[in-house]
N, C-alpha and C positions, 0 to 999 in steps of 0.2 A: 443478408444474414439477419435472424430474427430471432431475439430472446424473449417473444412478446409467451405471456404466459406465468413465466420464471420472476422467482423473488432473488433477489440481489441483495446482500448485505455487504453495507462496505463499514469497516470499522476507523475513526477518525477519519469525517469523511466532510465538516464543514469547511474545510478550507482546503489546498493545495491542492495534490493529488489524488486525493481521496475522492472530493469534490468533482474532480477533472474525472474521473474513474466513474464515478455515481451517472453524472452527465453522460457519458458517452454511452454505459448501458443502459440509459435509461432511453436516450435514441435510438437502439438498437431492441426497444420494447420490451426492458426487462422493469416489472416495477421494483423499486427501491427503498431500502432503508436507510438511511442516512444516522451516525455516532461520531458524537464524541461524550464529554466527562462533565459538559455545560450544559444549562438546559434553558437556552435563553431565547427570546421572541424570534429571535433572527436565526437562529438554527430552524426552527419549524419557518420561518419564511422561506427558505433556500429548497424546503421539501414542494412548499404549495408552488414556489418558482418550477419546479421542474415539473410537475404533476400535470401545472399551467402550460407549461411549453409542448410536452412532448406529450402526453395526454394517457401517461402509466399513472398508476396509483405510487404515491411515494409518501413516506412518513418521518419524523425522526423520533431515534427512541436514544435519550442517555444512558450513557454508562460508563464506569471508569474503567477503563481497558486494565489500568493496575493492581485493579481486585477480581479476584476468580470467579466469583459469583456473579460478580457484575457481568462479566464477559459468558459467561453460560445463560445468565436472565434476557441478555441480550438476542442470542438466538429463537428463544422462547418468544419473547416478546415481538421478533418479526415475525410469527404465525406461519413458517416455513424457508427455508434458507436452501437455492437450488447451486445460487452461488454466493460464496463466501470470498472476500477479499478483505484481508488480510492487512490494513494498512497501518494504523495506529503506530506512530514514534516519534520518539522523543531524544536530544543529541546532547552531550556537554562532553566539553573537549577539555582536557589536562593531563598532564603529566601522572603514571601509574602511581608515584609513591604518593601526589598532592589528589588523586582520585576521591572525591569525597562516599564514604560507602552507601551512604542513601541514593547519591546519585546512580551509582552505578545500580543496587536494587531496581531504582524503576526505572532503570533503562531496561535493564533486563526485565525483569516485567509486564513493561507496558511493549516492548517490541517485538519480545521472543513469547513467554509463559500466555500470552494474552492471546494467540495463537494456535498454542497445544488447546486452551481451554474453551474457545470457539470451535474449535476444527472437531473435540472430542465431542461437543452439542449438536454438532451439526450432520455429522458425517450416519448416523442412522436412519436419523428420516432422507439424507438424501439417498441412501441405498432401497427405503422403501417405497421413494416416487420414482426411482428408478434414471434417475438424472443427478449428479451432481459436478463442478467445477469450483475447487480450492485454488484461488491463486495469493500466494503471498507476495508482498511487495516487501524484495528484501531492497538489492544496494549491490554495484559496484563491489563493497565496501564487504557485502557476502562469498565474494570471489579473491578480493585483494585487501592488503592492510594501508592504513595510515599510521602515523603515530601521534598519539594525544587522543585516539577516539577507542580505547581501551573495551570498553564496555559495549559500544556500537558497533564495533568490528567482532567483538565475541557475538553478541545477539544478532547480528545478521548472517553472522556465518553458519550460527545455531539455526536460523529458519532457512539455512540452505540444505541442511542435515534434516530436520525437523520433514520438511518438501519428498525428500529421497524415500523414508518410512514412510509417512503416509502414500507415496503414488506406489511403492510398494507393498501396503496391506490392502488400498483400492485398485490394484492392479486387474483383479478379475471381477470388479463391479462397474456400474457406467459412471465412474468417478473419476475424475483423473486433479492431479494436485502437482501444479506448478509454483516456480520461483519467478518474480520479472526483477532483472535487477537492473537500475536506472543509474546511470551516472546523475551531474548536475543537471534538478531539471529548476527550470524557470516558472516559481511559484511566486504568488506576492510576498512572501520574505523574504526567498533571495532578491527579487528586484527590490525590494526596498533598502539591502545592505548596498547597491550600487555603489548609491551616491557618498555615503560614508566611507567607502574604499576607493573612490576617486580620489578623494580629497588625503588619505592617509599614507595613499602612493604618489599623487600630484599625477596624475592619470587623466586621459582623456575617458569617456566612458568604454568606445570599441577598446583600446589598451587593457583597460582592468578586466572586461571582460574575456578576452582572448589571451592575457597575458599570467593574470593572476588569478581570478575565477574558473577559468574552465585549463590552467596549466595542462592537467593532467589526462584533459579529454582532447583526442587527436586532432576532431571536426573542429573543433573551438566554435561550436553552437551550441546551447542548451535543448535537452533533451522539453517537451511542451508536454503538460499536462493532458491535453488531447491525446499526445502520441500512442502516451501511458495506456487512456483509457483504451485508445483502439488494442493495444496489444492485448488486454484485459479482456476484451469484447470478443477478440478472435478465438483465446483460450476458452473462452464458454460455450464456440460455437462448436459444431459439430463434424468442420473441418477438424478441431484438434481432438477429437475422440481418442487418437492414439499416441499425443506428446502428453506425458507425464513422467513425475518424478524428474524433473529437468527443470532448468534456467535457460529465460532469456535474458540478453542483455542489452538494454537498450541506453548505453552510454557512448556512442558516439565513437567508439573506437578503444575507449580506456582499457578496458582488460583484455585488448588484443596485444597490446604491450608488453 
């Protein structure tokens, strides 16, 4: 499978999944853009890192996923967009009445609104290269609820709605616009909460993990950044010409539940 040719844009993409996401289509020879809201030495190193690795052209271009402009300048600024991915968010958990409303604004925001306003920058010129692959990375969390993630569970459920309309207005162009929804995956934040929730449970590390981290996901293994990107990578190729307007889910059994 080869995306060599094709520009990739992945939005919040220096760290976790984004990252994991950028990586994998950039192995599969798409070159890449790399965002986030920073614009610091080590974000353009992680671009010349991959450029060096895998031998695509990759850049990064900042922008705050939670201003509109930003998120339209950003497509511009990658000098063509064949795929789009979707990833940029942000989480805070509390209670609806203690919800602070700024938080909840850029959650919505920066997870769902930052999505309409890349997808709306994007999706012309991919109609007139005649190629294009939206994938958003919603969440578990876009198919089922928690309680305390009030804002996150509306904005993911919103890019599952968001996913449906667009693979149905690119329904008869060579577009197609998926959902991947991840249970827990194994980024370096959550492994860095490990150890602090050993100690809070008096937990071995397998226990916390299998008991109290992954409760909710069947496998009791974390979904890997890899995986991500592979599902990522498949949706652009040309096996999936005909899955849109759909979710996948790749959490480990959770919303078979």
């Amino acid at each position: 499978m080869s995306l060599a040719g094709k520009t990739a844009v992945i939005t919040g993409s220096n760290s976790g999944i984004g990252l994991g996401v950028a990586r994998e289509l950039a192995k599969a020879g798409a070159n890449v853009v790399l965002n986030s809201f920073t614009d610091n030495e080590e974000d353009h190193a992680l671009a010349a890192e991959i450029a060096k690795v895998t031998g695509v052209d990759a850049k990064y271009v900042q922008a705050d996923m939670s201003k509109a402009d930003d998120c339209r300048r950003l497509i511009v600024a990658a000098g063509g967009c064949d795929i789009l991915v979707n990833n940029a968010g942000i989480q805070h958990v509390a209670p609806v009445q203690e919800f602070p409303t700024a938080k909840w604004d850029a959650i919505i925001a920066i997870n769902l609104s930052s999505a309409f306003h890349t997808i709306a920058a994007a999706v012309t010129g991919m109609r007139e290269r005649g190629y294009g692959r939206i994938v958003n990375i919603a969440s578990a969390h876009g198919l089922t609820a928690s309680p305390y993630k009030s804002a996150y569970v509306a904005a993911k459920h919103g890019i599952v709605g968001l996913t449906k309309t667009i693979g149905l207005e690119t329904a008869q162009d060579p577009i197609t616009c998926n959902a991947v929804c991840p249970g827990y995956v194994l980024t370096p934040l959550v492994e860095a909460q490990i150890p602090d929730t050993m100690k809070e449970y008096n937990m071995s590390r397998e226990d916390v993990i299998k008991n109290v981290m992954l409760e909710r996901q069947p496998s009791k293994e974390f979904a890997t950044v890899e995986q991500l990107g592979g599902t990522v990578a498949f949706l652009a190729s040309d096996a999936a010409a005909q899955i849109t307007g759909t979710t996948i889910s790749v959490d480990g059994g959770w919303t078979a539940l």
